[in-house]
VOPAGU-2260 file (C-alpha; in pm, 1 decimal, decimal comma):
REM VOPAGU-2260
SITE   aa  ch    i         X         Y         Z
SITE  UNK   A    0     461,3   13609,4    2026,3
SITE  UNK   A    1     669,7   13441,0    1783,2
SITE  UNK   A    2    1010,4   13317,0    1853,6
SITE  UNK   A    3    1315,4   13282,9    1619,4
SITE  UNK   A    4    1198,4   12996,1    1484,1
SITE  UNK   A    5     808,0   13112,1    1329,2
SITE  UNK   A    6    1014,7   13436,2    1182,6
SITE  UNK   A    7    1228,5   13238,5    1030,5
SITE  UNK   A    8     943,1   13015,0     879,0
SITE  UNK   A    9     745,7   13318,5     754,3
SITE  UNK   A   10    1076,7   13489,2     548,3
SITE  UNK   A   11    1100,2   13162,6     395,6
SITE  UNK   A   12     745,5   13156,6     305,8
SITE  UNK   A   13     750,7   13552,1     179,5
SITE  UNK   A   14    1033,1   13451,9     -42,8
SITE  UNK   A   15     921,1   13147,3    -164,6
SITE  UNK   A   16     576,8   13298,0    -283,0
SITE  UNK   A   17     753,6   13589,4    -443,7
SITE  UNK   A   18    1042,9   13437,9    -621,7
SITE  UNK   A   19     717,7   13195,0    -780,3
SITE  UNK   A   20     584,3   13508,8    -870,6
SITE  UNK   A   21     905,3   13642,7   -1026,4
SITE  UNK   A   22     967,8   13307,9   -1243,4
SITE  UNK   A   23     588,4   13289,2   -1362,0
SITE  UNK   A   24     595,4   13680,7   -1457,7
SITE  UNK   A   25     959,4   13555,2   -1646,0
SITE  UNK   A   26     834,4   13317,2   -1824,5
SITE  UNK   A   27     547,3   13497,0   -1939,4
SITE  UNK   A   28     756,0   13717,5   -2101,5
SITE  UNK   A   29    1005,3   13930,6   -1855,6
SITE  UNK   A   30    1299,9   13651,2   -1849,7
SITE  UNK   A   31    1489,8   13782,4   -1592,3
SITE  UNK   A   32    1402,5   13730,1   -1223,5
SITE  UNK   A   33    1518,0   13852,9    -890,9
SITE  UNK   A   34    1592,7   13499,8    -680,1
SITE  UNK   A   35    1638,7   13479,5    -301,9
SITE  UNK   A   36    1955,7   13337,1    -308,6
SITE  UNK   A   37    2215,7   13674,7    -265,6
SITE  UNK   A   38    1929,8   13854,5    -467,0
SITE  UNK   A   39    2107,2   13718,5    -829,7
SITE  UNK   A   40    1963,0   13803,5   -1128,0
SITE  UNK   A   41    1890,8   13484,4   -1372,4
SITE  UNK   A   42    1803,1   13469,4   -1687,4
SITE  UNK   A   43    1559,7   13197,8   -1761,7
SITE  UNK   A   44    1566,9   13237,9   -2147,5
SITE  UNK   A   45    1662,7   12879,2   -2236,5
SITE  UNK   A   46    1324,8   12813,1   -2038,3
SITE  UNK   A   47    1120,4   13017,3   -2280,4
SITE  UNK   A   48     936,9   12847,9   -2628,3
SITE  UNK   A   49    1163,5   13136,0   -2799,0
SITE  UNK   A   50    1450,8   13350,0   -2728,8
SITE  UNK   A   51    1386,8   13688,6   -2683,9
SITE  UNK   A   52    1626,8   13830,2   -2948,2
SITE  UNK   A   53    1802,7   13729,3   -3212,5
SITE  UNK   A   54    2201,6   13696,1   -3116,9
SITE  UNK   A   55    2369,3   13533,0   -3400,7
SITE  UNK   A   56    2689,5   13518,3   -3580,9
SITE  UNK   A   57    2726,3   13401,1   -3960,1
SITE  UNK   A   58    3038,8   13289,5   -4101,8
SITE  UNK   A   59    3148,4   13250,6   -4452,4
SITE  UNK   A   60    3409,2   13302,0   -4692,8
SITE  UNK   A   61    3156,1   13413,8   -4949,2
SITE  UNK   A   62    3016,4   13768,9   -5021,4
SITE  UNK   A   63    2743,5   13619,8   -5191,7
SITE  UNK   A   64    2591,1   13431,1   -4916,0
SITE  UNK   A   65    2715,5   13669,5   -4673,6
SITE  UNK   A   66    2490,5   13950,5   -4882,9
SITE  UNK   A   67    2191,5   13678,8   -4881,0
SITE  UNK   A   68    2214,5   13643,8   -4473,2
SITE  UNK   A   69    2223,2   13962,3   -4400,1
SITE  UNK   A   70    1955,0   14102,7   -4641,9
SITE  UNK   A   71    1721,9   13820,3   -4439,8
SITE  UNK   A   72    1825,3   13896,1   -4110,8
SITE  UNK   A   73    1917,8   14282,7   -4072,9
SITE  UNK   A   74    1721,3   14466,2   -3813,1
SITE  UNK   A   75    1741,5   14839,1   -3740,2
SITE  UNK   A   76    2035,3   15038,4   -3755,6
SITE  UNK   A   77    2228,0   14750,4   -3996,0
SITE  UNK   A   78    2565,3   14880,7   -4116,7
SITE  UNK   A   79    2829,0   14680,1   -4282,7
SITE  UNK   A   80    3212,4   14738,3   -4161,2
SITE  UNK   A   81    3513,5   14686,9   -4403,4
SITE  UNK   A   82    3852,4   14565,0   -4218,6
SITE  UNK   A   83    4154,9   14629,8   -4475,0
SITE  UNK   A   84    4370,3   14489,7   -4223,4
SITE  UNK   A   85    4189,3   14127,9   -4232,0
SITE  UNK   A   86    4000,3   14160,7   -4581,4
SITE  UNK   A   87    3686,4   14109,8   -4372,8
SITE  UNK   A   88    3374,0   14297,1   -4361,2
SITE  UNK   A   89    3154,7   14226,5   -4033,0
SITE  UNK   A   90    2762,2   14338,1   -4065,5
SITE  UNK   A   91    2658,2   14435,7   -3712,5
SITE  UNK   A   92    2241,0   14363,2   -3741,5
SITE  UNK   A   93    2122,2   14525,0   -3490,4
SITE  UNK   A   94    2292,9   14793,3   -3400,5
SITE  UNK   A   95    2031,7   15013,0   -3418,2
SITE  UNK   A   96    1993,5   15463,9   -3394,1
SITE  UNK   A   97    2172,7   15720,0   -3183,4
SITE  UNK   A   98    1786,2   15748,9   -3022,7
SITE  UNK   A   99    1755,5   15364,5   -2978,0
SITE  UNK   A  100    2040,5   15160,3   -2996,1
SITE  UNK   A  101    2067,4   14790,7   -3014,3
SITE  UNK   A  102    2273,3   14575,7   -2845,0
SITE  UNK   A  103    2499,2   14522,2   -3164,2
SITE  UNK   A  104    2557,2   14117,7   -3122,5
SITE  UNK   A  105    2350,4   13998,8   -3356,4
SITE  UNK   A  106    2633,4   13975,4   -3646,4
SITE  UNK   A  107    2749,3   13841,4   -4016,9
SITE  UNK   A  108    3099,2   13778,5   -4124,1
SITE  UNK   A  109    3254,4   13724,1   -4490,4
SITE  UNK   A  110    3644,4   13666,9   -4485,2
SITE  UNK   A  111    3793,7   13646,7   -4807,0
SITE  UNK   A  112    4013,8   13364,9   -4927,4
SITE  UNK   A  113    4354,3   13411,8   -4976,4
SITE  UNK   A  114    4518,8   13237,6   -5310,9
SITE  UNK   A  115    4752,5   13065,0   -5282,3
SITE  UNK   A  116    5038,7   13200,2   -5466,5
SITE  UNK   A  117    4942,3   13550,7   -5333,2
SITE  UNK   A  118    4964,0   13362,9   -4951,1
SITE  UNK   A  119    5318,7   13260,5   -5054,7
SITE  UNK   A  120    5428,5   13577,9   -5174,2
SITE  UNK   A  121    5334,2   13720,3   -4861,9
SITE  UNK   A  122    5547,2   13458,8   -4689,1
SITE  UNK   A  123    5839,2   13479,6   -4861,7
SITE  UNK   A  124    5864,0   13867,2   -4848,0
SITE  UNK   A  125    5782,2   13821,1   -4432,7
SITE  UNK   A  126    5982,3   13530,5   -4370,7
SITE  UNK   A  127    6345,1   13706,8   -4357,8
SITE  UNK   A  128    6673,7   13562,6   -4527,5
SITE  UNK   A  129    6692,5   13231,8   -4722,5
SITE  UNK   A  130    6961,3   13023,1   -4853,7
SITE  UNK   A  131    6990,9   12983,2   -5237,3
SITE  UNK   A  132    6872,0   12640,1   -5219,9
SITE  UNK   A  133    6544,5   12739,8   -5023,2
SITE  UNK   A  134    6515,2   13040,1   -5322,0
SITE  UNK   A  135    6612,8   12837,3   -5631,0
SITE  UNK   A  136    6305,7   12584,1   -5506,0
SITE  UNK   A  137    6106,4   12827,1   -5449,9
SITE  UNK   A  138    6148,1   12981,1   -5802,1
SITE  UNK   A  139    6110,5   12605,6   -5946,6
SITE  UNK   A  140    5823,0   12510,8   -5782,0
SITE  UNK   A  141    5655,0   12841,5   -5943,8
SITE  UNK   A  142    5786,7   12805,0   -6233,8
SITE  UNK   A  143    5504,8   12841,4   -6456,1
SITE  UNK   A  144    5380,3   13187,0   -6300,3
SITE  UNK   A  145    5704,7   13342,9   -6200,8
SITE  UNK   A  146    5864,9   13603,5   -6422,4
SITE  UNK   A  147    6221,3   13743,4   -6340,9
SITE  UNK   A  148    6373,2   14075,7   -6451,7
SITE  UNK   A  149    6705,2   14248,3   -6413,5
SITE  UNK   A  150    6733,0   14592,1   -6319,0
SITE  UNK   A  151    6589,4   14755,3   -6647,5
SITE  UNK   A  152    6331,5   14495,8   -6605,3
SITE  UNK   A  153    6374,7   14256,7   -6896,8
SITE  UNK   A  154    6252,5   13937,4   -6853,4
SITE  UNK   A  155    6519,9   13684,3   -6802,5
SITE  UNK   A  156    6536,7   13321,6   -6905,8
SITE  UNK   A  157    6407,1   13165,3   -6591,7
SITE  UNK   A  158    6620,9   12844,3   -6641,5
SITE  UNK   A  159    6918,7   13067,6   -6629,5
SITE  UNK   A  160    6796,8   13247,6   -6317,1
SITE  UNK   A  161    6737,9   12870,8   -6113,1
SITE  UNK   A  162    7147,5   12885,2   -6228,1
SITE  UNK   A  163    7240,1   13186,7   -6148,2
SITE  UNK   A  164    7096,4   13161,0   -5777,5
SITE  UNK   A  165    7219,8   12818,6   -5696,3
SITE  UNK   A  166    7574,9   12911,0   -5811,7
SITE  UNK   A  167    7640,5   13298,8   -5695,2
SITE  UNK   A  168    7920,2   13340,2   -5475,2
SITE  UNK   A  169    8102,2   13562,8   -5275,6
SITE  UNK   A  170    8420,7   13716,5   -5361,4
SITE  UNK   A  171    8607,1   13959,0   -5108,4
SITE  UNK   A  172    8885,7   14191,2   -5171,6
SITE  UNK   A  173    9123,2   14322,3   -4897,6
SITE  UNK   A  174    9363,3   14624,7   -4895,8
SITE  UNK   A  175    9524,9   14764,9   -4603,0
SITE  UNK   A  176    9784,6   15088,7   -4510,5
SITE  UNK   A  177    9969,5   15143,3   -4250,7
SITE  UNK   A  178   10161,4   15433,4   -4089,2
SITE  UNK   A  179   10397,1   15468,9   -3819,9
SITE  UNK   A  180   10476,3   15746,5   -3614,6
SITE  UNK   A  181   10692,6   15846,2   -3328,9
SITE  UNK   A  182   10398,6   15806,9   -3048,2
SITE  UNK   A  183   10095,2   15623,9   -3256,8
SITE  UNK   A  184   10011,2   15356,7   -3498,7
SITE  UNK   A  185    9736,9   15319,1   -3729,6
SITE  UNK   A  186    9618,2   15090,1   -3958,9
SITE  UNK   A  187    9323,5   15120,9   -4194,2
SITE  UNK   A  188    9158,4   14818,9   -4419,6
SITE  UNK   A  189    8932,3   14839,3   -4707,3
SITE  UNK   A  190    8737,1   14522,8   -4813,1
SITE  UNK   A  191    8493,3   14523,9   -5141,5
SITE  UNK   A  192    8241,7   14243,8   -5160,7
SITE  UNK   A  193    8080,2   14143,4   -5489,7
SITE  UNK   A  194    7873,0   13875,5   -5581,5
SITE  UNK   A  195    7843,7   13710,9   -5921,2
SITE  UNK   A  196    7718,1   13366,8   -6109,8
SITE  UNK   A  197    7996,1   13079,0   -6176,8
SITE  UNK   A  198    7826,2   13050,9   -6537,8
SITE  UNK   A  199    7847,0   13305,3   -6782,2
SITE  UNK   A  200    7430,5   13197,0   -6856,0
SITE  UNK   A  201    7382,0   13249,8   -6517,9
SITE  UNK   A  202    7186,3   13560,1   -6414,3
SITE  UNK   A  203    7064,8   13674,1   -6086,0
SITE  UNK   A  204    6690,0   13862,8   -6070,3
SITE  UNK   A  205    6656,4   14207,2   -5956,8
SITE  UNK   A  206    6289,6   14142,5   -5920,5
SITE  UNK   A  207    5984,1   13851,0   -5945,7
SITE  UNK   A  208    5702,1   13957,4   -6138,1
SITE  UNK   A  209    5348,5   13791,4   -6089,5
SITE  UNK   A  210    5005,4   13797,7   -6208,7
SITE  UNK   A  211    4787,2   13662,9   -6004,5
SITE  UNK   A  212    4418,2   13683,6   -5800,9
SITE  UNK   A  213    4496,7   13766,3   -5427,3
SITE  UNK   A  214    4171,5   13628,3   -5327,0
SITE  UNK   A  215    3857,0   13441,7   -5470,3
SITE  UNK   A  216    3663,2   13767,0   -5490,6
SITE  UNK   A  217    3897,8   14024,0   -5618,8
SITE  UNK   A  218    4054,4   14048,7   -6028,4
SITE  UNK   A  219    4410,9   13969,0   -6117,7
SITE  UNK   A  220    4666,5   14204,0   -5998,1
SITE  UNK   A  221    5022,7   14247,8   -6092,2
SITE  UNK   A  222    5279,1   14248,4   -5820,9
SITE  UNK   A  223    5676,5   14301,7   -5821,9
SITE  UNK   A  224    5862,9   14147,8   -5541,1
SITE  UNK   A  225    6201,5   14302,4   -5537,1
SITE  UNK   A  226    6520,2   14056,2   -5436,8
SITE  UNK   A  227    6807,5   14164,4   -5229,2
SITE  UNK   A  228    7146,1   13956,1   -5247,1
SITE  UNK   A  229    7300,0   13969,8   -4883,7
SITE  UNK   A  230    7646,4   13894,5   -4837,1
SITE  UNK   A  231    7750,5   14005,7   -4502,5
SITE  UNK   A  232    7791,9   13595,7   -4420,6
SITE  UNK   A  233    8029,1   13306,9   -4540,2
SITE  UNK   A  234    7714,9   13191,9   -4764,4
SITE  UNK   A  235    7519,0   13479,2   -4962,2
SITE  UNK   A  236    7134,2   13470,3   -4883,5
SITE  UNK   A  237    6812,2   13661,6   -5040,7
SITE  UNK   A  238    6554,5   13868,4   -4852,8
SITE  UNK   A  239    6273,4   13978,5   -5009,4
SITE  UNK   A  240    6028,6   14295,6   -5019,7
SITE  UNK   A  241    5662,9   14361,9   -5183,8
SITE  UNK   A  242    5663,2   14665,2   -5399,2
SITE  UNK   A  243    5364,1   14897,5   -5264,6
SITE  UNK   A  244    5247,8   14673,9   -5064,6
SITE  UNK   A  245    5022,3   14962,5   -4844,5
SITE  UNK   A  246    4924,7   15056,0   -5193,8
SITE  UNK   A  247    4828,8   14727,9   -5272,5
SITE  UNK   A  248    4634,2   14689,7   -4952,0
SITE  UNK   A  249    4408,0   15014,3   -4994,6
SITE  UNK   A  250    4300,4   14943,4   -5306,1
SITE  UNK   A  251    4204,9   14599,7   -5274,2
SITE  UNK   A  252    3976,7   14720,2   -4974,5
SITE  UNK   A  253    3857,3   14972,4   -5194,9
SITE  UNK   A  254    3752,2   14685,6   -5434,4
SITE  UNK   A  255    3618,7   14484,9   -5175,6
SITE  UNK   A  256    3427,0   14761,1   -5050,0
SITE  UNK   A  257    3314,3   14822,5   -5359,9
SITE  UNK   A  258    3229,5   14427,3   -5429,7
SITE  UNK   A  259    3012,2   14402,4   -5130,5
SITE  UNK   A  260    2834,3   14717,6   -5202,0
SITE  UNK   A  261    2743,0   14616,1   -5523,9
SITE  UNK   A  262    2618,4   14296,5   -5450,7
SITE  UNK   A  263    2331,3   14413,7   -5197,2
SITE  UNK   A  264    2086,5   14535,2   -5483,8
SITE  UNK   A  265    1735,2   14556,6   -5239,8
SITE  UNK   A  266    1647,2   14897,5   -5202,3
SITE  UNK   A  267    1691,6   14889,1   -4782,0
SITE  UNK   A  268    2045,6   14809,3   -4825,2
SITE  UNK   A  269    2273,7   14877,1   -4513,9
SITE  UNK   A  270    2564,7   15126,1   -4590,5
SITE  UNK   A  271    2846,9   14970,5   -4612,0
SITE  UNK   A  272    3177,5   15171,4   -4455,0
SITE  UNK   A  273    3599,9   15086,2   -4417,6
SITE  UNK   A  274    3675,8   15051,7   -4071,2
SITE  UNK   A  275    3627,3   14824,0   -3817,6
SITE  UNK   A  276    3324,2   14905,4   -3519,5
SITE  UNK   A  277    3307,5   14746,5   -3151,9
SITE  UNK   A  278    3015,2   14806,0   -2882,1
């Protein structure tokens, strides 16, 4: 009869000889094996000569070499995904059919560069209120690529604009009435608050015109930022605002859409869609 001890031998010898079995049969192929230990799986992949799949992702900044990695390394199933949001497109490689699909990690990402001027007209038009010396250097600085019209939008002299904004002030006007009765009081005040330039030169834009690429992939676009004088403080400030910006942002999607299905020109192409896809 055995006692506690020769049982307790004989499990460990079971499970000994069948978790060798399990590794062999995972590294001849398998790559996952049921262990003694709390029955865990573990996956003895990084044991193998290969991995079993492909699980990848490719980042660039290019749509050419993004095109080049994923015409190379698409599997089954390959679709391309457009983000407007993020001017990104993401190809998911193996994402496979309805009837078999993949396990959609195998992936290639282009991101496309934002310009620089086009990144700081973004800024300026999210940043909120700035003082005239803040605007006036930011008009200077851009000098060569900034155009300024007034409200029937003429171009202005841009030297006189730098002037206007660095000397506008703020001129308030005050009236009051008052009335007495026999039981109540009341008093009313009026105050009108206009802005204008020291200089008689001096002119303050209505809107900044540009011309510019918003990214490395996309043509020149033409974008109005329109300025707002706000004098509800001591010192007047300007806040900014993109005209059709959500405009703007469909149809450079639309391009890049457009750009990245161009470029695949093999025959198998994936599709290429605008949205964004998760697993």
């Amino acid at each position: 009869m055995f006692d506690q001890s020769a049982i307790q031998q004989l499990t460990q010898s079971e499970a000994s000889r069948a978790l060798n079995e399990a590794v062999i049969a995972a590294l001849a192929g398998k790559g996952v094996a049921v262990v003694h230990q709390d029955f865990k799986t573990q996956d003895l992949e990084s044991y193998l000569p290969e991995r079993r799949r492909a699980r990848n992702l490719f980042a660039t900044g290019y749509v050419a070499d993004f095109v080049k990695y994923v015409t190379k390394h698409q599997e089954a199933g390959c679709t391309v995904y457009v983000d407007a949001d993020s001017m990104s497109a993401t190809a998911v490689l193996n994402q496979g059919s309805p009837e078999h699909p993949g396990h959609c990690d195998n992936k290639a990402k282009v991101k496309l560069q934002r310009l620089a001027l086009y990144n700081d007209i973004l800024t300026l038009c999210a940043g909120g209120a700035i003082s005239q010396r803040l605007f006036s250097q930011w008009v200077e600085e851009r000098n060569k690529v900034t155009t300024a019209l007034d409200t029937e939008q003429k171009e202005l002299l841009l030297t006189n604009v730098v002037t206007g904004i660095r000397s506008v002030t703020i001129e308030r006007a005050s009236s009051a009435s008052n009335s007495v009765q026999a039981l109540s009081a009341e008093r009313s005040e009026l105050e009108s608050v206009m802005a204008k330039a020291k200089d008689a030169d001096s002119q303050l834009p209505t809107y900044l015109k540009f011309n510019t690429r918003p990214y490395k992939e996309l043509p020149e676009r033409e974008f109005f930022v329109q300025v707002n004088l706000i004098t509800s403080g001591r010192e007047p400030s300007f806040s900014f605002s993109l005209w059709g910006a959500e405009q703007h942002r469909e149809e450079m999607a639309e391009q890049f859409s457009a750009l990245t299905a161009e470029a695949f020109v093999d025959e198998n192409a994936p599709p290429v869609l605008i949205g964004s896809f998760s697993a």
